[in-house]
C-alpha positions as CSV (number, residue, x, y, z in Angstrom):
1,X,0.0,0.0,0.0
2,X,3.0,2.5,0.3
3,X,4.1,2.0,-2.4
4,X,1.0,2.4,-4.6
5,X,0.7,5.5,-2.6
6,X,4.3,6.8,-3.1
7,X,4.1,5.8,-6.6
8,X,0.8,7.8,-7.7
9,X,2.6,10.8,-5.6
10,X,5.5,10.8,-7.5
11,X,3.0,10.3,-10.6
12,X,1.2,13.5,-9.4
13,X,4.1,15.5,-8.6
14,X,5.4,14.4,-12.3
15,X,2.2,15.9,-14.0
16,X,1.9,18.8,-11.7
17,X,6.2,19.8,-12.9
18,X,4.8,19.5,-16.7
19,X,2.0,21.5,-16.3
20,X,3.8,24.7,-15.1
21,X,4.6,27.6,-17.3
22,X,8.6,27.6,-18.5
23,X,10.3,29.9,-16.6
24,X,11.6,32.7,-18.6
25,X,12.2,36.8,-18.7
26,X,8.9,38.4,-18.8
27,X,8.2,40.0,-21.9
28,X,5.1,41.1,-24.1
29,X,5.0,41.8,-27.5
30,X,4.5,45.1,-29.5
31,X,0.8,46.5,-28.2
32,X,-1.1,49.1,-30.9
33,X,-0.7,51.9,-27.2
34,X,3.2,51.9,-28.3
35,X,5.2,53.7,-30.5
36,X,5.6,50.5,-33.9
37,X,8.8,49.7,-33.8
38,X,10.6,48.1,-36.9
39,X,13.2,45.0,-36.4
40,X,16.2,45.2,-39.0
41,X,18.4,42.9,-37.6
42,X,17.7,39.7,-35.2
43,X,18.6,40.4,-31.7
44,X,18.7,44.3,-32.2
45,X,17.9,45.8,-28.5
46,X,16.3,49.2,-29.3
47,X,15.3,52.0,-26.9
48,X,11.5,52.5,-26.3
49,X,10.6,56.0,-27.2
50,X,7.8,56.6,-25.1
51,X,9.7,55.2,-21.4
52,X,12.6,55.4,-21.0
53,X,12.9,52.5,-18.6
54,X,11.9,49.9,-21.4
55,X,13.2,48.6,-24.2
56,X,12.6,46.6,-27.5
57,X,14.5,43.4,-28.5
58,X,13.8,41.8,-31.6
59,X,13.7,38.4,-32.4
60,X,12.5,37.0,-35.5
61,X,11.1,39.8,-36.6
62,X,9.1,41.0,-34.4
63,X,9.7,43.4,-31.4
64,X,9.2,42.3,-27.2
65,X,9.0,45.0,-24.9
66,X,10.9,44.7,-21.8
67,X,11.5,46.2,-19.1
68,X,14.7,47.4,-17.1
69,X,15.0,46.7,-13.3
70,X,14.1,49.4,-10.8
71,X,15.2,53.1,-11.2
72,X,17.3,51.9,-14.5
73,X,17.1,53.6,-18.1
74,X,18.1,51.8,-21.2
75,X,21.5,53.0,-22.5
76,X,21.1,53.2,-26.8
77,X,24.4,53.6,-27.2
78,X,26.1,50.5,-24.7
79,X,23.0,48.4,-25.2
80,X,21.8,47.6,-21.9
81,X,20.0,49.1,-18.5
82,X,21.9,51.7,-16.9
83,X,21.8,54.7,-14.4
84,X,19.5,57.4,-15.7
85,X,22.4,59.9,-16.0
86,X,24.6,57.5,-17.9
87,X,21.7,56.6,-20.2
88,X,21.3,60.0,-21.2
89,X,18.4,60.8,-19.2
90,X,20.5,63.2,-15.9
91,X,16.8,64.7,-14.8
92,X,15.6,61.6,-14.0
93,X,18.8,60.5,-12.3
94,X,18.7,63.0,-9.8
95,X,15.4,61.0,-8.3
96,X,17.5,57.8,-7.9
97,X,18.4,56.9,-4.2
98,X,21.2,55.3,-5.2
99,X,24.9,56.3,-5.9
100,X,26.6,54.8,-9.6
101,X,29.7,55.7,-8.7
């Protein structure tokens, strides 16, 4: 009896590991409410024009907002999520709590 009960457990727990989502960075596609953005090249990251705190990255042809941690801008120019200031935004680093340097 245990181990008809340990087996339809592990059966269980087997099911209930394939049902979950994958795990992944969260990310939604290109909504009508955004600036359209155009993908030339696979994997282009491209700033979002209407927040700086997002971005686009393109993968086969079509372009996923995401979204930078916290207080962090997106950078055009070094590709990734930065301190306001260094992003080229300086108004908006001055509300950051934290120190870059």
């Amino acid at each position: 009896m245990i181990k008809a009960s340990r087996m339809a457990a592990s059966a269980l727990l087997a099911f209930g590991t394939l049902s979950l989502p994958a795990y992944g960075a969260s990310a939604q596609t290109l909504s009508t409410s955004v600036t359209a953005v155009e993908c030339e090249n696979e994997g282009d990251l491209l700033a979002n024009p209407d927040d700086p705190g997002s971005f686009f990255h393109c993968s086969h042809g079509v372009a996923y907002l995401k979204d930078c941690p916290s207080v962090l801008h997106f950078n055009p120019v070094l590709k990734v999520c930065d301190w306001p200031e260094r992003a080229g935004n300086p108004v908006a680093g001055q509300e950051a709590d934290f120190d870059p340097s």
